[in-house]
LOTOR-826962 format. One record per residue: x, z negated, y negated of N, C-alpha, C in turn; residue number from 1. Coordinates in steps of 0.02 Angstrom, whole numbers, plus 50000, padded with zeros to 5 digits. Each point is the difference from the previous one (the first is absolute). Last residue first. Layout:
residues N
X  Z  Y  X  Z  Y  X  Z  Y  NUM;
...
END
This chain:
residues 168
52079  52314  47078  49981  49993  50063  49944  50009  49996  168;
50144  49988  49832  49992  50027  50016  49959  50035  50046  167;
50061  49763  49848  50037  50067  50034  49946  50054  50011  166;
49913  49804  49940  50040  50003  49933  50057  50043  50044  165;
49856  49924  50182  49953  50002  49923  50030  50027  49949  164;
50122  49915  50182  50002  50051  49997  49954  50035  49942  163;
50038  49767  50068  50023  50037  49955  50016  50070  49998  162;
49867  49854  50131  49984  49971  49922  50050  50046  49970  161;
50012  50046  50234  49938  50036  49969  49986  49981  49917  160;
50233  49986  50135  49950  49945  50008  49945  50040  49933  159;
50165  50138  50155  49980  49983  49921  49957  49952  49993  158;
50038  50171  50189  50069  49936  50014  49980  49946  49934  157;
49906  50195  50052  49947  49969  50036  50038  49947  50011  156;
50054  50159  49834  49952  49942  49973  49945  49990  50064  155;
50254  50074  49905  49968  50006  50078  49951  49947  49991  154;
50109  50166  49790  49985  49932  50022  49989  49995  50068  153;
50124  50135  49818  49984  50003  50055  49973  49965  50039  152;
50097  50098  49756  49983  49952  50026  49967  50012  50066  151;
50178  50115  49787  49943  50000  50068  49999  49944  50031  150;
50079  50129  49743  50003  49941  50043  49945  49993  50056  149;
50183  50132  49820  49963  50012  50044  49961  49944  50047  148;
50208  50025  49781  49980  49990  50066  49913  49994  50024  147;
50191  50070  49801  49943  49993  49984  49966  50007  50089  146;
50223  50006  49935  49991  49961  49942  49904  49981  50013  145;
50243  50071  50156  49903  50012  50010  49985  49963  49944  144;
50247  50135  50023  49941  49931  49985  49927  50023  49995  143;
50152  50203  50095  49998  49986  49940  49968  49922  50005  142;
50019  50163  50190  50078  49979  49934  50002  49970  49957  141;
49820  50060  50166  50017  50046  49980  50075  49985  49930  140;
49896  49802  50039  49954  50051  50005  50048  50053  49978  139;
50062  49719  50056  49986  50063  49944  49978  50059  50028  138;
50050  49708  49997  49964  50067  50037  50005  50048  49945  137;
50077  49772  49979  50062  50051  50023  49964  50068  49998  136;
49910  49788  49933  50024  49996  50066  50061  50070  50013  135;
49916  49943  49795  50039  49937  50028  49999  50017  50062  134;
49824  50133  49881  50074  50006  50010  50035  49983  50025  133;
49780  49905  50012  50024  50034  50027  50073  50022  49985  132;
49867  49877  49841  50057  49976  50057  50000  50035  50048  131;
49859  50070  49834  50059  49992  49968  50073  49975  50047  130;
49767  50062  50067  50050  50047  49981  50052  49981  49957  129;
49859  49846  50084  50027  50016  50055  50041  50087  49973  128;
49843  49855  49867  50091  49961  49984  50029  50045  50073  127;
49764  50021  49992  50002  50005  49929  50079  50001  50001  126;
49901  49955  50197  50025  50058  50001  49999  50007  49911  125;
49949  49771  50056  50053  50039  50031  50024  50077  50005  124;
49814  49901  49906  50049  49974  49949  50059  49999  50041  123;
49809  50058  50129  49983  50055  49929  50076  49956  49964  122;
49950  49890  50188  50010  50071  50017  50022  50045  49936  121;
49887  49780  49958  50095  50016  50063  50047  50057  49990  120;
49759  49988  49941  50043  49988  49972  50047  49989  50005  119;
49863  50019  50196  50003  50053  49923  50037  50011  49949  118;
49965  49816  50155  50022  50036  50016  50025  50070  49952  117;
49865  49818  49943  50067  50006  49982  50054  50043  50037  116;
49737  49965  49983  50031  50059  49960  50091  49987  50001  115;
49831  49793  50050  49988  50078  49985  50050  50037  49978  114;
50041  49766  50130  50001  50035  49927  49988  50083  50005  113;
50044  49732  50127  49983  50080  50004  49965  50015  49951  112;
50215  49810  50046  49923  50021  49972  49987  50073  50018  111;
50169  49944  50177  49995  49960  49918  49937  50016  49983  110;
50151  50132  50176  49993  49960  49998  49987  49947  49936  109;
50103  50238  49981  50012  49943  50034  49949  49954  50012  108;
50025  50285  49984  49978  49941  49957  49998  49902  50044  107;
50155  50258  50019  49955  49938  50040  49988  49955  49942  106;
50103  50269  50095  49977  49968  49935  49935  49938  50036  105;
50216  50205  50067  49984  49922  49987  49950  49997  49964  104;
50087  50200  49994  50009  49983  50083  49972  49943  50046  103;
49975  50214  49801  49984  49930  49985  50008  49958  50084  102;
50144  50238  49897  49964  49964  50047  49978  49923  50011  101;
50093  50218  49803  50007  49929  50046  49944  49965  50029  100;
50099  50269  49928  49958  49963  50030  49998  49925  50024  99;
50139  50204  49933  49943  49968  49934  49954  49962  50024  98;
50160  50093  50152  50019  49983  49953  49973  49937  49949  97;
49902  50187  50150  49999  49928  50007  50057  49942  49967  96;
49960  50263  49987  49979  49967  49956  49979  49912  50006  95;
50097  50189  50163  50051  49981  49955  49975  49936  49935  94;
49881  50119  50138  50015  49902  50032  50035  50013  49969  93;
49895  50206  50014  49982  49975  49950  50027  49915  50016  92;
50015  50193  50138  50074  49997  49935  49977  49977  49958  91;
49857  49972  50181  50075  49989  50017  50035  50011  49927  90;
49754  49979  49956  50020  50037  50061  50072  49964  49996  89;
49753  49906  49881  50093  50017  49996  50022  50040  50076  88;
49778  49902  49907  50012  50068  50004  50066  50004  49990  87;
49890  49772  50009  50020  50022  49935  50024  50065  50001  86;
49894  49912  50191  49988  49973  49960  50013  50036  49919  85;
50129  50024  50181  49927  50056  50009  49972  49967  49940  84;
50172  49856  50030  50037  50105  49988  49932  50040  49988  83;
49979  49772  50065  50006  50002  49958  50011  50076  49974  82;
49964  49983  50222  49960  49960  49962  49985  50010  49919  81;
50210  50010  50156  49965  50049  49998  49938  50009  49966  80;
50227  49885  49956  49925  49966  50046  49965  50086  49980  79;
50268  49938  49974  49944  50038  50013  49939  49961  50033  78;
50195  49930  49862  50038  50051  50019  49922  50027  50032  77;
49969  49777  49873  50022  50040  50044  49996  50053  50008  76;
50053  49864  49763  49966  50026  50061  50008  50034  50054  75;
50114  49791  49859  49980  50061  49978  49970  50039  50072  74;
49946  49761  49900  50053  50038  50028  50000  50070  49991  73;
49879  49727  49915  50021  50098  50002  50051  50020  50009  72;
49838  49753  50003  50077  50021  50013  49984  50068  50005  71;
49864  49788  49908  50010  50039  50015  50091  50041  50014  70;
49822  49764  49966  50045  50038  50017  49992  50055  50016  69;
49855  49782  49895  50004  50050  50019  50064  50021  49987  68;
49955  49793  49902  49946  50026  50027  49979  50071  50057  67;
50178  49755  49875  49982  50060  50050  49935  50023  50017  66;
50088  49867  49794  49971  49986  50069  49980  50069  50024  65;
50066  49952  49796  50077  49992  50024  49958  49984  50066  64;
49846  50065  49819  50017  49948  49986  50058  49967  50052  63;
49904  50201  50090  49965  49966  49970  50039  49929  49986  62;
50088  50246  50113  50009  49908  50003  49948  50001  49937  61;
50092  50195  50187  49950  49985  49945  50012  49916  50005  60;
50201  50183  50102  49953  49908  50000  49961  50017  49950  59;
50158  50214  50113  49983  49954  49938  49935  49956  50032  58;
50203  50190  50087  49983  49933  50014  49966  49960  49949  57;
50126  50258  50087  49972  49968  49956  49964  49929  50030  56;
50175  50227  50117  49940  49947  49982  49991  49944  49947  55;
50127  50236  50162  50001  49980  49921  49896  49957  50013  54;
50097  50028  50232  50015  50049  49940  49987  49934  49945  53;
49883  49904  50203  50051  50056  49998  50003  50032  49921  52;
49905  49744  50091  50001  50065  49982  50053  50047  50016  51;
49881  49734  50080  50059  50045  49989  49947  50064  49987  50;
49911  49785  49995  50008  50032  49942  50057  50063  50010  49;
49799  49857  50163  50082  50046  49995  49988  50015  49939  48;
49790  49942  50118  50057  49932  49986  50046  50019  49996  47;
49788  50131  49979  50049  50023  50040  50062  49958  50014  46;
49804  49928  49884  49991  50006  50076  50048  50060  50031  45;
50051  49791  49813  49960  50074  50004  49991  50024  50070  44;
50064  49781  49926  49936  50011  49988  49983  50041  49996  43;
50244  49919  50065  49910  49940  50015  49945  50042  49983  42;
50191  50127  49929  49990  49970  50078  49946  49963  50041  41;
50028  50057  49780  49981  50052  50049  50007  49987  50039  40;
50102  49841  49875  49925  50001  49985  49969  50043  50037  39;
50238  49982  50026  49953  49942  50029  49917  50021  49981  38;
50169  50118  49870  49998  50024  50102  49927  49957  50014  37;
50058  49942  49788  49952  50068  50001  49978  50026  50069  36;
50196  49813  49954  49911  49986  49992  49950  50066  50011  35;
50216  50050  49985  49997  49958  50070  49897  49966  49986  34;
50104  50108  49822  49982  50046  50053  49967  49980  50063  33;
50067  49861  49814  49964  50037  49983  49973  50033  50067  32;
50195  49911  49992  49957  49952  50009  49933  50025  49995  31;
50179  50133  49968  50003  50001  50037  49933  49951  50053  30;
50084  50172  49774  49952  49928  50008  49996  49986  50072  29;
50109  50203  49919  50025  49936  50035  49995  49929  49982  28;
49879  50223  49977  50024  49990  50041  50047  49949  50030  27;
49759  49996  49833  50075  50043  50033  50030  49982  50040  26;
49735  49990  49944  50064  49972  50038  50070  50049  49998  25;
49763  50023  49809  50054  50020  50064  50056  49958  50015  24;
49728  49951  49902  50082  50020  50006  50020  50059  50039  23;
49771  49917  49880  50007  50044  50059  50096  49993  49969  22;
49793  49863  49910  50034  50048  49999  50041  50021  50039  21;
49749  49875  49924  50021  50010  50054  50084  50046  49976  20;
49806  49887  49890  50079  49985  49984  50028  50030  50031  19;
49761  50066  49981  50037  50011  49946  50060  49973  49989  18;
49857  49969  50214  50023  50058  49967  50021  49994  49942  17;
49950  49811  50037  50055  50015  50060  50020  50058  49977  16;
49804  49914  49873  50062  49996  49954  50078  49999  50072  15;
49759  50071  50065  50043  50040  49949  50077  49979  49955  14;
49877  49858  50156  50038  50070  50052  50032  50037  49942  13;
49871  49822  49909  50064  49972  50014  50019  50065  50044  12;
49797  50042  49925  50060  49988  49940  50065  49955  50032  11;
49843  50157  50170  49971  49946  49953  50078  49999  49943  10;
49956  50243  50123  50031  49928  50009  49973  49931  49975  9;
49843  50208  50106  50058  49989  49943  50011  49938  49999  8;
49910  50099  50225  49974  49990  49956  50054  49997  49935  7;
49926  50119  50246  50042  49995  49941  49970  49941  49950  6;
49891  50050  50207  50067  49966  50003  50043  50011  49955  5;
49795  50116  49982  49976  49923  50014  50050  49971  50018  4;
49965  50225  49985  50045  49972  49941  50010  49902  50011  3;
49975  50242  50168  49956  49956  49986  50052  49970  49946  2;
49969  50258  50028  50048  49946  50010  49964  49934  49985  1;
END
């Protein structure tokens, strides 16, 4: 792996990473939302915040300035892909349940900053089992207390600076 495009943060990136905290939009923050639409709109490359099913909505903010969005839903009913992927047969989707689906995720526009993708990421699924419940989802009958999390990127759609800190 070449390393020569990584490098570590200088002390002002680090002191981004270290305020960075990860909300959640509720639901009838309305102003809130409407802003959140708009932002995906303008700057993600699928420009739609609509979802299906049980979904989630949180803002990274540095010092009350927007840095990144994410939105989780719950997952789809069948990608084949994934199934093989993780060796599930048919009477195993019952277990999608436990599964929230990373649907959204856009670092905004602003300073660029090592690693904040990452961190984003990482201080969102930290609080994502706790707020999952709130949506309703439940598994086989019972609250998903402890949710599952898949990400999916289309990284010939992914502006290349940030795929680096996904997957791709």
């Amino acid at each position: 792996m070449d390393n020569s495009r990584f490098r570590m943060p200088v002390l002002s990136e680090q002191q981004i990473l270290d305020n960075v905290r990860v909300n959640l939009l509720t639901p009838g923050d309305d102003s809130q939302r409407e802003r959140f639409r708009e932002l995906i709109e303008k700057h993600h490359y699928l420009k739609s915040d609509v979802l299906v099913g049980e979904q989630l909505h949180y803002v990274a903010e540095v010092d009350g300035r927007w840095v990144a969005l994410l939105s989780w839903s719950a997952a789809a009913n069948h990608l084949r892909d994934r199934e093989r992927w993780l060796g599930w047969d048919i009477s195993k989707r019952r277990r999608l349940a436990l599964v929230a689906n990373n649907t959204r995720f856009l670092i905004l526009p602003g300073p660029d900053c090592p690693n904040l993708a990452s961190r984003v990421l990482a201080l969102c699924c930290q609080r994502l089992a706790d707020d999952w419940p709130m949506t309703g989802c439940t598994a086989m009958g019972i609250p998903c207390w402890w949710p599952r999390v898949s990400s999916i990127a289309n990284c010939s759609a992914a502006p290349a600076t940030r795929r680096r800190a996904g997957h791709c």
